[in-house]
LUMSE-983520 format. One record per residue (C-alpha): residue in one letter; x negated, y negated, z negated. Coordinates in steps of 0.001 Angstrom, whole numbers, plus 524288, in hexadecimal, padded with zeros to 5 digits. Each point is the difference from the previous one (the first is absolute). Layout:
aXYZ...
//
This chain:
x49C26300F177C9Ex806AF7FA027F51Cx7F77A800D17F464x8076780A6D7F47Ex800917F9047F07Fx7F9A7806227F648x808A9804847F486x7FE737F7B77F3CDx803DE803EE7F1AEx80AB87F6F2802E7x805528077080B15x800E180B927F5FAx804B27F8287F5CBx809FA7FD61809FEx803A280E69801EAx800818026D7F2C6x80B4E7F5817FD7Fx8080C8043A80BFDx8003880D2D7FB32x801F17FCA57F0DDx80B0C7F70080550x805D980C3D8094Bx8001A807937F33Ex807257F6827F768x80AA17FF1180A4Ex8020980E90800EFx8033F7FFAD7F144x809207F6998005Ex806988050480B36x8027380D537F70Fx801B07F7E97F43Ex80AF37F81880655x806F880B9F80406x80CB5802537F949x8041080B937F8D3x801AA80AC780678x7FD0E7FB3280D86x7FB968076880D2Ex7F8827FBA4809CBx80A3E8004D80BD8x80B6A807FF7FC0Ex80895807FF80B4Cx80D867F9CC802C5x80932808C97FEA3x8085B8036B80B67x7F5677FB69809AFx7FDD78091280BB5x7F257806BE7FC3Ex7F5F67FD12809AFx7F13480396803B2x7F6347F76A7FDD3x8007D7F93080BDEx7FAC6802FE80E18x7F61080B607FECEx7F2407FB29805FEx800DC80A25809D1x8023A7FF3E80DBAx80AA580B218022Ex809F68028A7F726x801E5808BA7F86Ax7F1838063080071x8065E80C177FFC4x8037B7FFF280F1Dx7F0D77FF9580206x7FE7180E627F943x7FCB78061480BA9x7F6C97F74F806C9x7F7367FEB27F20Dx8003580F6D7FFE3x7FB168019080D21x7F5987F48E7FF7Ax7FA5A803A37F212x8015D80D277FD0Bx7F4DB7FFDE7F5FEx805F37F3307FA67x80D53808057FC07x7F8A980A927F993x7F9157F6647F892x80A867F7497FCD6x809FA80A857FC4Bx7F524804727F6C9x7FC5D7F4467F99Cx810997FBF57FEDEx800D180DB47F804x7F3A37FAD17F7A9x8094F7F37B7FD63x80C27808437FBF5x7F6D18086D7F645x7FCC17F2B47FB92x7EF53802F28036Cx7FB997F30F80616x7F0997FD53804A2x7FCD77F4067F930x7F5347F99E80927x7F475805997FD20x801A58046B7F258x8071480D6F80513x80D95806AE7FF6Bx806CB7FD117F28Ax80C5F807B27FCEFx8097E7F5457FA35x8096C80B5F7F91Ax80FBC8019080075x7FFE87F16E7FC11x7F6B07F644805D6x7F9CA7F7647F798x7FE5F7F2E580836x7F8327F8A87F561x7F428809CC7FDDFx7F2CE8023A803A1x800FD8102980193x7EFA7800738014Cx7FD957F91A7F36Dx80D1B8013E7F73Ex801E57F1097FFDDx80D2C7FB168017Cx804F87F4507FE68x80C877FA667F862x80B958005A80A6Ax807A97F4FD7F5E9x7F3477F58880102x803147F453808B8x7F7518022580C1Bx7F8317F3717FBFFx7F9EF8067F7F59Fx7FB7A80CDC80827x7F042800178028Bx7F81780783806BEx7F3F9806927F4EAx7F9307F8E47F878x7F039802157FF2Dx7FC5880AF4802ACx80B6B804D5806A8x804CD80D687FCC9x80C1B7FF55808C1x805367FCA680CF6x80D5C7F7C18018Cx7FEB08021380D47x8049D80E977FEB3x80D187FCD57FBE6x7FEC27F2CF80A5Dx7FDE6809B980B90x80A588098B7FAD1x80A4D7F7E48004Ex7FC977F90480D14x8081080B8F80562x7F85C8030F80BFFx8063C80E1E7FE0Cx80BD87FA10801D6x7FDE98003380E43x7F93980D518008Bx80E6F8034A7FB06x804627F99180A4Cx7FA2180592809DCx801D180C9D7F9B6x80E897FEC380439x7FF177FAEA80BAAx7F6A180B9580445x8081780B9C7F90Dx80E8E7F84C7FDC1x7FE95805327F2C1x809037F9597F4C1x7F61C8045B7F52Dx7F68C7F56A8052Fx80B137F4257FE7Cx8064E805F67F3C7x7EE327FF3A7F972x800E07F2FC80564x80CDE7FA1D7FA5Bx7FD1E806727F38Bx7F04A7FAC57FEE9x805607F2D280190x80CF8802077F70Cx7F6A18050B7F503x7F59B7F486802A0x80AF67F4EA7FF46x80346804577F2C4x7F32E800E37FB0Fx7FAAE7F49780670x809137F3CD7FC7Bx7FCE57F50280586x7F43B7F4697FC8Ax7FACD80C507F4EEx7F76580BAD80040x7F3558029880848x806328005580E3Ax805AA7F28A7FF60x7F0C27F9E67FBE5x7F9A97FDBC80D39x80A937F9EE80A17x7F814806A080C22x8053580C0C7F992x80DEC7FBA87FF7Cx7FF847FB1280E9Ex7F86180DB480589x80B888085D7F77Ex80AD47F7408080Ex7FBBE801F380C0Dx7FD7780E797FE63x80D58802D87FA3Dx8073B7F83480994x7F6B1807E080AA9x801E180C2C7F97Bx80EF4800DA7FE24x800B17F95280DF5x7FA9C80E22804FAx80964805F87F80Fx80AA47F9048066Cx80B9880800801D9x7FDA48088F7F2AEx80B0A805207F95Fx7F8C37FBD27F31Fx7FFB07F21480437x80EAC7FDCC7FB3Bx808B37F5DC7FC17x7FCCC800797F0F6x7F06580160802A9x7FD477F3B1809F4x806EB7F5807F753x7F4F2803F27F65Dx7F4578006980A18x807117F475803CFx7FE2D7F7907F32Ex7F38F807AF7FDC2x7FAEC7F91080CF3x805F57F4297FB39x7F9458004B7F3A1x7F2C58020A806DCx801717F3ED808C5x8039B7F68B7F4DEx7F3EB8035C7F7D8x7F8987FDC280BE5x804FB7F40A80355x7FD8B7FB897F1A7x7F2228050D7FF48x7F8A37FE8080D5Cx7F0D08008E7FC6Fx7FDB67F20880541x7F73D7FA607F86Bx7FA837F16B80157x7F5EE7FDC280B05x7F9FD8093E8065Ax8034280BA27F741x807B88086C808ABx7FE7080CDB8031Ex8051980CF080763x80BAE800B47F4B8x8041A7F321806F3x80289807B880D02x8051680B187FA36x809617FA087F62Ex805C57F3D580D47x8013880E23806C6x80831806997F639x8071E7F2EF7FED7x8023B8019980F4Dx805AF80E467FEA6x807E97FD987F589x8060C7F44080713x80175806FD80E28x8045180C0E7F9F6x80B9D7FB487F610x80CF87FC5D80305x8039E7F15D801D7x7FF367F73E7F52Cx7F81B7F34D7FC54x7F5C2808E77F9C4x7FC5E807DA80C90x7FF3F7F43E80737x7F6FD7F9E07F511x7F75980A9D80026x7FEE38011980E4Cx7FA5D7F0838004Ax7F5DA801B17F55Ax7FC1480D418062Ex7FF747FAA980E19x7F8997F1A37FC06x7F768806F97F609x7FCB780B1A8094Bx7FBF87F5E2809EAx7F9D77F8187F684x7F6A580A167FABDx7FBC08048280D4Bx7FB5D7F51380371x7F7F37FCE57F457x7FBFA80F507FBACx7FE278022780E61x7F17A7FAF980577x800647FCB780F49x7FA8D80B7680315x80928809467FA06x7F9E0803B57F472x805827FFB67F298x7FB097F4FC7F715x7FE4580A127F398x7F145805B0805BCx8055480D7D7FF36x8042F809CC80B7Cx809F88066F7F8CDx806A27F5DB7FC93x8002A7FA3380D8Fx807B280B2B80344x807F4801A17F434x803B77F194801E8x80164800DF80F7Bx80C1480CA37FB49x8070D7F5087F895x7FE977F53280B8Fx8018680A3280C2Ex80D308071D7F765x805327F19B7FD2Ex7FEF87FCEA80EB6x8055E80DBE803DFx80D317FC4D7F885x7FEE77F29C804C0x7FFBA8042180E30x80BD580B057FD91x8081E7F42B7F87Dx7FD3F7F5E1809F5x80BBA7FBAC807C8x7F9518015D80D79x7FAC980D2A7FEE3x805AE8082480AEEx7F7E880D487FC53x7F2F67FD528075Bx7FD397F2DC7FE42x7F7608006C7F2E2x7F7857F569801FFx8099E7F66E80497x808B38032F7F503x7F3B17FF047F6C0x7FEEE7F1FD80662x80C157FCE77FC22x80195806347F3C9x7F14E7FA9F7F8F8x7FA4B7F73680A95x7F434802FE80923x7F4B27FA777F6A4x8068C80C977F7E2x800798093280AA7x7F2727FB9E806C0x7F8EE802A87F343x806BC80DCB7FBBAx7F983805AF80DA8x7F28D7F9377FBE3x802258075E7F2BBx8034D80C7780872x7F4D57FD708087Ex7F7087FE577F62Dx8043980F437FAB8x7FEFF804E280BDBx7F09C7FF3D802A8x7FF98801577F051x8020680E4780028x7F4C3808497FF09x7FD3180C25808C9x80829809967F6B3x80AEE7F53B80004x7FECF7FBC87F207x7FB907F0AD7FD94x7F3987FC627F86Dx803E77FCFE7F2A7x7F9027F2DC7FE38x805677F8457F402x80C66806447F677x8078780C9F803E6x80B41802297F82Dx808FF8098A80A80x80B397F638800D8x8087A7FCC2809EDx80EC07FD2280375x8059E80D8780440x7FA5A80F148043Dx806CB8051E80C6Ax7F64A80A767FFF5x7F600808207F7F2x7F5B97F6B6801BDx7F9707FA2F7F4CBx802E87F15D8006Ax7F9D37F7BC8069Bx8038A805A280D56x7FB8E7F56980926x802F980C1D80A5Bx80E8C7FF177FF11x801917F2A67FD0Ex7F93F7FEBA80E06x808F1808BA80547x80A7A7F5317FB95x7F82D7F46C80734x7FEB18080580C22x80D1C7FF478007Cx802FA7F2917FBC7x7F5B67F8BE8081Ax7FF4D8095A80C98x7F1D88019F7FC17x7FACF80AE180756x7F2F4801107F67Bx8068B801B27F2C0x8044680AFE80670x7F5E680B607FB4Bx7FFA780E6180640x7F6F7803FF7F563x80B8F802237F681x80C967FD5480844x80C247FB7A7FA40x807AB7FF377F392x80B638045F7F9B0x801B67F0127FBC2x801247FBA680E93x80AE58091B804A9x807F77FD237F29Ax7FDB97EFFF7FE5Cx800137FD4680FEAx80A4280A3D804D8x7FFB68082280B90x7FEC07F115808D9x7F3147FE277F75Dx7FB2F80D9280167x802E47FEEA80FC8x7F7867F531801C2x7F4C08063F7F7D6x800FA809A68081Bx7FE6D7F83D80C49x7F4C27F9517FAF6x7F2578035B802D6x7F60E805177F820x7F4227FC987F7A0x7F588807117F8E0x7F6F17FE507F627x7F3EF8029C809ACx805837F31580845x7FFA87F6FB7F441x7F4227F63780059x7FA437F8227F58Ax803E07F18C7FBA9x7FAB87F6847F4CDx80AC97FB197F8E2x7F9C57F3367FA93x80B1C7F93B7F7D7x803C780CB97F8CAx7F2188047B7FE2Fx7FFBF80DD78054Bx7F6DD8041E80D01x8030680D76806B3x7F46C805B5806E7x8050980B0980889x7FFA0809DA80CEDx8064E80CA3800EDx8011D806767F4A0x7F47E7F9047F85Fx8045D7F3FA7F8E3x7FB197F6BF7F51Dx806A97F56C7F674x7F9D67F5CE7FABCx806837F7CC7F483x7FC5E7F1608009Fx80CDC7F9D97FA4Ex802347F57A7F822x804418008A7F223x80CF980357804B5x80CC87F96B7FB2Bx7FA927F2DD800AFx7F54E8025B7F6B8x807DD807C87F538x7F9AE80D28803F1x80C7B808097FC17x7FCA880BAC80798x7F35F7FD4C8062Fx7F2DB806A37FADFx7F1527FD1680015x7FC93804E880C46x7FB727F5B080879x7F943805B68098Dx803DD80EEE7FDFFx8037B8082980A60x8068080C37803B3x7FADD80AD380A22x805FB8096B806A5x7F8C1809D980A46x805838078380969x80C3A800187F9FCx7FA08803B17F25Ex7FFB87F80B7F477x7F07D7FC5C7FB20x8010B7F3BB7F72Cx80ABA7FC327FA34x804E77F63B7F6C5x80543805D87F394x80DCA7FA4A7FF11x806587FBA57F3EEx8049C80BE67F850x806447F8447F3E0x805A97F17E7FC04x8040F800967F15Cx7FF7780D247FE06x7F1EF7FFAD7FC7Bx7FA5C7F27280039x7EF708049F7FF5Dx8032D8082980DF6x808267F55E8043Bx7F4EB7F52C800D2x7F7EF80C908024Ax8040D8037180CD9x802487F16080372x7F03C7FC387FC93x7F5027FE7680895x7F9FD80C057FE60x80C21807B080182x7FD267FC4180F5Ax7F6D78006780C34x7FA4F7F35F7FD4Fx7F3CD7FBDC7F946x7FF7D7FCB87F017x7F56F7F5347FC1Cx7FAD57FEC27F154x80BD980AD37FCB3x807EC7F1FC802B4x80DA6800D380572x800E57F9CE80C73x80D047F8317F938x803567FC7C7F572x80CAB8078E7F911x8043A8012C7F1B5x800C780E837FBCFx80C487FBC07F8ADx809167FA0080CDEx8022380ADF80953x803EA7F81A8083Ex7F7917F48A80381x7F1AC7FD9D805CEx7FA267F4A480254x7FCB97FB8580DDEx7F1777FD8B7FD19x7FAC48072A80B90x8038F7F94E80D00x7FB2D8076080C3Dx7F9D47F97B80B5Cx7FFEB805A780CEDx7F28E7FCBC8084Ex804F78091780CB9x80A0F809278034Ex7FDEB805C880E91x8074E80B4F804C4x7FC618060E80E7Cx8031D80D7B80512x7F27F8035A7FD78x7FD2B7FB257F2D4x807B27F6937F4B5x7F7907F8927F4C2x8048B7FA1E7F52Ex7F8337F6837F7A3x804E87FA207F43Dx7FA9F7FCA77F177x807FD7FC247F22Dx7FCA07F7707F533x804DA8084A7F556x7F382800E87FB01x7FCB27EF26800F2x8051C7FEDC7F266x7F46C806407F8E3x7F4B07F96E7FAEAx7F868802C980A02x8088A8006180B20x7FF0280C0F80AE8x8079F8012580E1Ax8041980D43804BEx7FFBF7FE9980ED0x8042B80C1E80669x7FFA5804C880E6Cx8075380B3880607x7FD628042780E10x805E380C51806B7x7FB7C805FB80C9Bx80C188046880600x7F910808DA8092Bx7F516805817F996x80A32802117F2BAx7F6CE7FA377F5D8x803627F5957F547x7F2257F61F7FAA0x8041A7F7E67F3A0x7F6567F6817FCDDx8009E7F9A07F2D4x7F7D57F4067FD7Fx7FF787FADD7F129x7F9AD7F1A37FD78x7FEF67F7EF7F242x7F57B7FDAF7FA17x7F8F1808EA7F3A8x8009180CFD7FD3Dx80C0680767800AEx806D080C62800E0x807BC8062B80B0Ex808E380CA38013Fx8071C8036680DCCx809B0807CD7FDA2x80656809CB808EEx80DE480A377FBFFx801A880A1E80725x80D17806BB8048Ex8049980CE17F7A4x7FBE680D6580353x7F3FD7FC03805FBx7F3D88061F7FD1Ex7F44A7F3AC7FD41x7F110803EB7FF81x7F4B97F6AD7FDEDx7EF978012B804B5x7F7617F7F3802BBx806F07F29C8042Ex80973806E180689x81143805717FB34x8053D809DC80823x80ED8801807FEE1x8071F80BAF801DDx80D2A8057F802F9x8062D80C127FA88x804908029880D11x7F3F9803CF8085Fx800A27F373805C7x7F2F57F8BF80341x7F7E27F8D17F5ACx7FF6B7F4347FDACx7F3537F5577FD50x7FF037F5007F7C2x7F1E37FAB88017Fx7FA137F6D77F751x7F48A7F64C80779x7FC817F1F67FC38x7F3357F8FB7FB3Bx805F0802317F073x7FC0080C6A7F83Dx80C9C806317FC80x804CB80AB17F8F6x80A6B8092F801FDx80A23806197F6CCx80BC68087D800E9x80A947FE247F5A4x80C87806DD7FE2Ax80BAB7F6AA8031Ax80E727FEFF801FFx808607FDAF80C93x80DED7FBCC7FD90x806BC8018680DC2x80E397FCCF7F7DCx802FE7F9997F547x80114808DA7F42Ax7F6FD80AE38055Fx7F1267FFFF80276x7F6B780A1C80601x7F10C802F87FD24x7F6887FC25809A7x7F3787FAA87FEFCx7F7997F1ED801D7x7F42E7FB3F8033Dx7F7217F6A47F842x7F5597FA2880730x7F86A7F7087F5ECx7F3387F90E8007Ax7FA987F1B17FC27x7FB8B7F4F180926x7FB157F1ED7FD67x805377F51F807BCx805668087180918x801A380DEE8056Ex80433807AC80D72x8077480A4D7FF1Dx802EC809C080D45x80B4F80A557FF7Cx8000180B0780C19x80B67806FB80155x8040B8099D80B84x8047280EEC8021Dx7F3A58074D7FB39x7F74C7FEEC80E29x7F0678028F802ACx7F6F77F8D87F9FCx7FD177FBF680E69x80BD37FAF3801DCx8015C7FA4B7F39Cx7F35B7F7978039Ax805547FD5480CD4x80CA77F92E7F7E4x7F7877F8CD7F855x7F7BA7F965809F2x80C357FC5280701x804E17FB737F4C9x7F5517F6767FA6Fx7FFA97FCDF8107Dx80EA57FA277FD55x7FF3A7F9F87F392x7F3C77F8888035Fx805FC7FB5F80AF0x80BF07FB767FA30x7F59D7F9A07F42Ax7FA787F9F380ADEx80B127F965804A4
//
């Protein structure tokens, strides 16, 4: 395996000139600019015309009223409520809650905090809070995504109500004037700029048809779109070396909409190349072999598999030798089959990611992002973006009774693509197995509905640390189909900088905390970098229908003066339904330990006498957490937060188990269904029978 480069001060040094440098040109585009000039002006006396070729399937979307009303009943109900949300302007801002915007929307504000910022600044000087935070620029970011826009949409194709298209046309009218282009908030973070695109050339392709999409509105959407694709061509977050991230894939996808989806000019053909190469390009560097994003963080592996599997989705409908129900050969064609190989490794990987109650772990950032929302689902949705690789690969196991289809498939594939989901078999989550996936760094231990994630990932994007957190060797756990431990999420970025590196520390997850050291290093004062000081080392991974074991150990803690290795082993007996962690700490000296375990909200936690017993609120059985080992320990509960979105954040409660060693400490962890103490012994013997052996060997 080819060996990664550590990141020098150079390499940041680096960074910091390429974006200085991507500054100064923006100025002196605007600068340059003569008197009153506009961006891309309408011709007069040209024939209006829509923004191009819809993404959809079947045109217009409209002629698919009835089928969508008969196949998601509950889907129009909620849809047609949410659209009348929109046109009341009240819009759920991730996690944060419903804000009502008022008669006039104000795209530039933060409506939890007051903060808004000046709509006549060039977006080079727009930044995120300073220390200590106080407000979050993602709320106005997220706003003006326009992910309504297609809940309008689908609004009218569901009820063939004008009301919908008229909110729609006027939204955008009303944001073009108040959002000129290269200055205010929404035109800061290109990702934005790209995800808005494709959602308004997504959203007004549903509204196809619309007597509000007329011949004096679509010359403006028209330059609007235009506007959009040549700041994105000018600003692409490419920095030098390996500083790339998901903006990359969303802002070459944008780039590919914006080319596929305009009329015929040098421009759309420009943007089509840099979104096709640079699309390609990124998968195969952000991509690991396995099909795990390189950013160590789950939801961003599916946030950034939306971008690449939506990009290949208009590829395929665009390519020249798509006949209707050929997806993968047009894929082939249209990106390549390195491209199209490692999108249904990325799928794959989502697939066994999901957890019981078909939610992913959150290992690493959270911050709800994603391309577009065909339905009510809080993004990510690996669910329906399954549904979508069913379709495209003729892959039976993305296929998943457990929730059935999507609104998304029948809309983006047409009634072709919803024919041959339906003659596809089926999958469920009790059939799904567990795997070790080495070069991204995450193991799933799983049977039925039981099912554990471990995080053992590398620094993630290339040693920057972007989004990853210090949780080598965390782990979720899921029981039955019921959350136990959990990791906490993110909750925050800027908004609040003290819960930011909060949340992303040590101790904010189910790992163990030596000397109250961090397992990596991070300054409190860059959000957005750690250090890759903890490598992980894998000493076995064995899976078998009767039992998997992981062992593995980091280094984060090699860098202290006296140097300590947390090895930890995980082994799960798929029959008998009982989880043993083993934790074994070596250095040399006295030192300090706490294990920490968090706990999933609305669950009742008890301590006595070496042992936690969780509860539910809903009658359903215990569960036991016991503490063994040759180390005097000592437990404590603490109140603590969950964040299972970004913005919002639940009380719960963790588990400190502390205690001192010298030279080096063992550390046992029992966890099953609460059983007899007879049985309980009868686990335990088999247990220390298994791991002895596998010592042994």
């Amino acid at each position: 395996m080819k060996k990664r480069e550590k990141v020098t001060a150079w390499d940041r040094n680096l960074l910091r000139l390429a974006r200085r440098q991507g500054r100064i040109r923006a100025r002196l585009r605007t600068a340059l600019r003569p008197p009153g000039f506009r961006a891309f002006p309408s011709r007069p006396g040209r024939k209006a015309a829509a923004p191009g070729r819809p993404i959809f399937r079947d045109n217009p979307p409209l002629s698919l009223a009835k089928e969508l009303r008969k196949l998601f009943p509950k889907d129009e109900e909620e849809t047609i409520a949410r659209a009348e949300q929109a046109c009341a302007h009240r819009f759920e801002i991730l996690g944060f809650g419903e804000v009502e915007a008022g008669d006039e929307i104000d795209w530039h504000r933060d409506f939890f905090s007051g903060h808004r910022w000046d709509k006549h600044s060039h977006f080079t000087r727009i930044h995120p809070a300073p220390a200590p935070g106080g407000y979050e620029i993602k709320v106005p970011w997220e706003l003006s995504r326009f992910h309504h826009l297609i809940t309008l949409g689908k609004a009218y194709v569901y009820s063939g109500r004008e009301k919908y298209a008229r909110e729609a046309r006027e939204q955008v009218e009303h944001w073009l004037r108040e959002n000129r282009p290269d200055y205010g908030v929404n035109w800061a973070c290109p990702m934005d700029v790209a995800i808005r695109a494709a959602n308004w050339i997504a959203g007004f392709g549903l509204l196809e048809g619309a007597g509000a999409l007329d011949r004096h509105f679509l010359p403006e959407l028209r330059a609007g779109l235009r506007a959009h694709g040549r700041h994105l061509q000018h600003n692409l977050e490419i920095f030098p070396r390996r500083f790339v991230s998901n903006h990359a894939v969303a802002e070459y996808a944008g780039l590919l909409y914006l080319g596929l989806n305009s009329p015929p000019s040098r421009a759309a053909r420009r943007w089509t190349g840099l979104g096709r190469r640079g699309l390609a390009r990124e998968m195969a560097r952000q991509v690991y072999p396995d099909g795990v994003d390189f950013e160590a963080s789950t939801a961003y592996h599916c946030q950034v598999l939306e971008f690449f599997l939506y990009a290949a989705l208009e590829g395929i409908l665009h390519s020249p030798v798509f006949t209707g129900t050929n997806h993968l050969e047009a894929g082939n064609n249209f990106f390549g089959s390195s491209y199209m190989n490692k999108l249904k490794r990325m799928l794959d990987f989502s697939l066994l990611l999901l957890k019981p109650n078909l939610t992913i772990p959150l290992l690493g950032d959270a911050d709800g992002g994603g391309m577009h929302r065909f339905s009510s689902s809080s993004s990510p949705d690996p669910v329906g973006l399954l549904n979508l690789g069913a379709v495209i690969f003729r892959e039976e196991s993305f296929k998943l009774q457990d929730r059935g289809d999507s609104p998304g498939t029948l809309l983006c594939l047409g009634r072709e693509g919803r024919r041959i989901w339906e003659e596809l078999g089926e999958n469920g989550i009790p059939a799904l197995t567990s795997r070790g996936f080495r070069e991204g760094g995450i193991f799933i231990l799983r049977k039925n509905r039981d099912f554990l994630a471990v995080s053992a990932s590398r620094g993630g994007q290339n040693g920057n640390g972007g989004h990853a957190h210090a949780d080598k060797l965390s782990f979720e756990l899921n029981c039955g189909g019921r959350d136990i431990i959990v990791d906490p999420g993110t909750f925050t970025y800027s908004g609040d900088h003290s819960l930011r590196n909060l949340f992303r520390s040590t101790g904010a997850h189910n790992s163990v905390v030596l000397d109250s050291r961090e397992q990596v290093c991070f300054k409190t004062g860059n959000l957005f970098m750690m250090s890759h000081d903890a490598p992980v080392r894998v000493h076995l991974w064995k899976s078998s229908p009767e039992r998997d074991i992981l062992d593995a150990e980091h280094g984060g803690y090699l860098r202290l003066p006296d140097p300590i290795v947390h090895r930890r082993v995980f082994l799960f007996e798929k029959e008998s339904r009982f989880w043993l962690l083993r934790d074994i700490l070596t250095g040399k000296g006295l030192h300090r330990f706490v294990a920490w375990f968090h706990f999933a909200p609305g669950l009742t936690v008890t301590s006595r006498a070496g042992s936690i017993t969780i509860a539910g609120e809903d009658g359903s059985p215990s569960f036991l957490l016991r503490v063994l080992g040759d180390t005097p320990t000592e437990i404590s509960l603490f109140p603590a937060w969950v964040s299972p979105l970004y913005g919002a954040r639940r009380k719960a409660t963790a588990a400190a188990i502390a205690g001192k060693f010298r030279d080096r400490a063992g550390l046992e962890f029992y966890l099953s269904e609460a059983r007899a103490e007879e049985e309980i012994r009868r686990n335990l013997a088999a247990a220390a029978r298994i791991l002895g052996e596998t010592d042994a060997r």
